[in-house]
C-alpha positions as CSV (number, residue, x, y, z in Angstrom):
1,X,-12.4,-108.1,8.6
2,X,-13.9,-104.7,8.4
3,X,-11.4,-102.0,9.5
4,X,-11.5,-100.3,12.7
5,X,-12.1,-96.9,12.7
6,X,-9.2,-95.3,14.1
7,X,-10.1,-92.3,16.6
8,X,-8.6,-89.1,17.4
9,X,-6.8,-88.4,20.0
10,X,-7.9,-85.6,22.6
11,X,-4.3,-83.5,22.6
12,X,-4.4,-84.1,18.5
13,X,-7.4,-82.2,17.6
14,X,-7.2,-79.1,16.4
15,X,-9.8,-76.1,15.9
16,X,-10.5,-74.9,12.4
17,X,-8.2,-71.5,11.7
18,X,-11.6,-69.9,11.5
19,X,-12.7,-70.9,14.8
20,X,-9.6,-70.3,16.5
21,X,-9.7,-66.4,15.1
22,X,-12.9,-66.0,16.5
23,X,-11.8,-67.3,19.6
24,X,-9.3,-65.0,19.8
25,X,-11.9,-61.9,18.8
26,X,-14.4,-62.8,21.2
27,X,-11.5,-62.9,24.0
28,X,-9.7,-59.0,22.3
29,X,-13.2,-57.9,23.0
30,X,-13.7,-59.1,26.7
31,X,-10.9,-57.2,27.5
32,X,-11.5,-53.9,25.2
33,X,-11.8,-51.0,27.4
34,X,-13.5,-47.7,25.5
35,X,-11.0,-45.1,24.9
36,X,-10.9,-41.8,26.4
37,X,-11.5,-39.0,24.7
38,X,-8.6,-38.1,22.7
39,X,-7.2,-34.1,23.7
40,X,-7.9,-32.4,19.8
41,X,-4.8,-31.3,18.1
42,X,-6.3,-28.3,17.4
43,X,-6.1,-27.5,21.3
44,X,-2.4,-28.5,21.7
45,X,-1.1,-26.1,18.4
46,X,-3.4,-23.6,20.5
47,X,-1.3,-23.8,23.3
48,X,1.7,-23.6,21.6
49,X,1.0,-20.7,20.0
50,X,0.5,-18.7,22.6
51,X,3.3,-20.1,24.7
52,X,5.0,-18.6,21.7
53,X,3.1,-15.7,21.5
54,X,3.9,-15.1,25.7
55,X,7.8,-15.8,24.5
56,X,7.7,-13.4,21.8
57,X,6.3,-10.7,24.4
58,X,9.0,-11.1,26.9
59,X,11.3,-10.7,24.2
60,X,9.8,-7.3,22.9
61,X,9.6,-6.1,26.9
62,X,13.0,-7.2,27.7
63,X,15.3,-6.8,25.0
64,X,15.0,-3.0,23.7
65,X,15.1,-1.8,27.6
66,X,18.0,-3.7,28.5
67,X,19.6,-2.4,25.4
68,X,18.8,0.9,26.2
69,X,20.4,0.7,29.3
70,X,23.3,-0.8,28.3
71,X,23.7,2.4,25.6
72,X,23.3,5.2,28.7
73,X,25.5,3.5,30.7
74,X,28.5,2.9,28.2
75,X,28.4,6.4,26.4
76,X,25.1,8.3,28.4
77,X,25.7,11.7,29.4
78,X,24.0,12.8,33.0
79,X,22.6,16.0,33.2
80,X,19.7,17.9,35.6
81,X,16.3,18.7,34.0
82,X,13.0,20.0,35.1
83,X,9.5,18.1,34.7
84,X,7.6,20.3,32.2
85,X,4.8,18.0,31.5
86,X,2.6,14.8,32.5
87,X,-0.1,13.1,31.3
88,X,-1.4,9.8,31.8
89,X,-3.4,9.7,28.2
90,X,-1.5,8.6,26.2
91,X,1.2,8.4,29.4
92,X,4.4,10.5,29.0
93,X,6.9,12.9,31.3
94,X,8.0,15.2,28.9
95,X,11.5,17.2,30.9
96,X,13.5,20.3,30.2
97,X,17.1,19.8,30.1
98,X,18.9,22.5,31.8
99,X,22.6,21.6,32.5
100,X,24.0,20.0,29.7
101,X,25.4,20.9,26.2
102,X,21.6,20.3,25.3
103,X,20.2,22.8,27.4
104,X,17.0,24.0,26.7
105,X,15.8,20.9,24.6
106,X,12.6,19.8,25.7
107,X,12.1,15.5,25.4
108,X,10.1,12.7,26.9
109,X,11.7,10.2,29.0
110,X,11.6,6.8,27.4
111,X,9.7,4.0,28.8
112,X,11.3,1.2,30.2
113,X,9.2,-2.0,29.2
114,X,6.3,0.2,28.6
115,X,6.9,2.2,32.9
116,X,7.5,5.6,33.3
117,X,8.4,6.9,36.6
118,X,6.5,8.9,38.7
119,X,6.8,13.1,38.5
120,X,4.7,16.6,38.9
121,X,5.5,19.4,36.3
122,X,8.3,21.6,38.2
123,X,10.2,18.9,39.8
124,X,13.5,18.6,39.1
125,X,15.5,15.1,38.5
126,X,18.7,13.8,37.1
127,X,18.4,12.1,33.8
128,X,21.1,10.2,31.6
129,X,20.4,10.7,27.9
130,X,22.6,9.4,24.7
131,X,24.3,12.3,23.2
132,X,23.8,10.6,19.7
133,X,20.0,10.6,20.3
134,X,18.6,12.7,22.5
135,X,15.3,11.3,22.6
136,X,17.1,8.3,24.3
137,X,16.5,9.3,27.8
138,X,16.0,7.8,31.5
139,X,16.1,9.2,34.9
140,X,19.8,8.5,36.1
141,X,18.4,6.3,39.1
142,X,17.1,3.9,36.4
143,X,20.3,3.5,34.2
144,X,21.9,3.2,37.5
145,X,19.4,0.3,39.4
146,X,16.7,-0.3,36.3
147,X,13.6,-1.1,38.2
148,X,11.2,-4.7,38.1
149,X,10.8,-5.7,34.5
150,X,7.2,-6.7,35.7
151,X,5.9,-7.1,32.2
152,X,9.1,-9.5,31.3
153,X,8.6,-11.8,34.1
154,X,4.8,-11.8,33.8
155,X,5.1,-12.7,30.1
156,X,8.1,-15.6,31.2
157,X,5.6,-16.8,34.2
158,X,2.6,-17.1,31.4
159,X,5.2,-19.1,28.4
160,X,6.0,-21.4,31.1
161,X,2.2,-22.2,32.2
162,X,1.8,-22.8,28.7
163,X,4.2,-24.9,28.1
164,X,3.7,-26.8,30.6
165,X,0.1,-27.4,29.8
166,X,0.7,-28.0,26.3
167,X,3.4,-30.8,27.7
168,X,0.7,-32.2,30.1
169,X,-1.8,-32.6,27.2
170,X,0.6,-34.0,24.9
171,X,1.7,-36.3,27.1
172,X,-1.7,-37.8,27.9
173,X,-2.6,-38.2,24.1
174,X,0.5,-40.2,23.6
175,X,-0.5,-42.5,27.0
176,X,-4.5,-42.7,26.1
177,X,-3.1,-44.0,22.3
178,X,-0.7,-46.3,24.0
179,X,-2.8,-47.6,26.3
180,X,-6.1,-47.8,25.0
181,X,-7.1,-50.1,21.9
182,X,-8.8,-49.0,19.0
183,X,-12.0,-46.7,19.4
184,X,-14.3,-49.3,18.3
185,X,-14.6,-53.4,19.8
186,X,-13.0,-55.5,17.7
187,X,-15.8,-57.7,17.8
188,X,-16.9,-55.3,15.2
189,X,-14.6,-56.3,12.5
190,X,-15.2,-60.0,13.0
191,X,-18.4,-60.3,13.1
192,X,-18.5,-62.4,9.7
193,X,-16.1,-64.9,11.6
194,X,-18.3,-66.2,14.1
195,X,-18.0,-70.0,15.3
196,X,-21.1,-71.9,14.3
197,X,-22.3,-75.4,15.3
198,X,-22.3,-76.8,11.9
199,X,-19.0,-76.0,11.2
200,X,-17.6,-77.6,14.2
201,X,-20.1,-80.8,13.8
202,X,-18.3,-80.8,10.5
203,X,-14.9,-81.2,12.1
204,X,-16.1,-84.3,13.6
205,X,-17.4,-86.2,11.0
């Protein structure tokens, strides 16, 4: 008797590796979404720098004032002087000193975080100066209550746009490269590993 061909079960056939990769391409590229575009490195080490740079100026504004004022008011020596001289190009108040052991000496006022205060040649004000350094010099009422550091803050406000920006940015490169698949459809790289008729026909024999 001629032997039976024995046939295959349904649940016991199996798709050829090849087959079964392209399956899976074809269904990686069905659901491949394009990527968004990517925010440039370039533009986030741009915004860091000048959150840095907006740092660095607060520093400058803030540090050598308050450290003036600390000097006046630990070892500053108040005495009266008269306005001698204003100008707004380049801006100075240049005073007389009239009641101190440095009578006579003519200086201009420091600035404090780049302000000078207001005053007309002849008027007369109180001003603490540092008997080491003269030239070390603010009107008394600003040792005593040192106005608005305006350009401090404004410098502060702008480093913390920045950096928040440059967080913001970050933070959505990390989520688009997380999220998203590669730039291209995978399809792409499997093109050579397409099913084909034959192949399965083959399978069959």
């Amino acid at each position: 008797m001629a032997k039976k061909k024995r046939k295959l079960r349904t649940g016991q056939y199996q798709l050829p590796p090849h087959v079964e990769e392209a399956r899976r391409a074809a269904a990686g590229a069905a659901a491949w979404q394009p990527r968004p575009n990517l925010p440039q490195c370039r533009l986030i080490l741009a915004g860091f720098g000048l959150f840095l740079l907006c740092v660095g100026m607060a520093l400058v504004f803030l540090l050598p004032s308050y450290s003036l004022v600390q000097d006046l008011r630990s070892r500053g020596v108040s005495a009266a002087a008269t306005v001698v001289g204003v100008d707004s190009k380049p801006k100075y108040v240049k005073v007389r000193l009239v009641s101190s052991p440095e009578a006579g000496t003519e200086v201009k006022l420091s600035d404090y975080a780049g302000m000078l205060p207001e005053g007309q040649a002849g008027a007369s004000m109180i001003v603490t100066y540092d008997p080491e350094d003269s030239s070390r010099i603010l009107a008394q009422s600003w040792v005593d209550d040192p106005p608005a550091n305006l350009p401090a803050y404004g410098s502060s406000a702008l480093a913390v746009v920045f950096l928040g920006l440059v967080t913001a940015v970050l933070w959505r490169r990390l989520w688009i490269l997380r999220t998203f698949g590669p730039e291209e459809p995978p399809t792409s790289s499997t093109s050579g590993n397409r099913p084909s008729d034959e192949g399965v026909r083959n399978t069959k024999s």
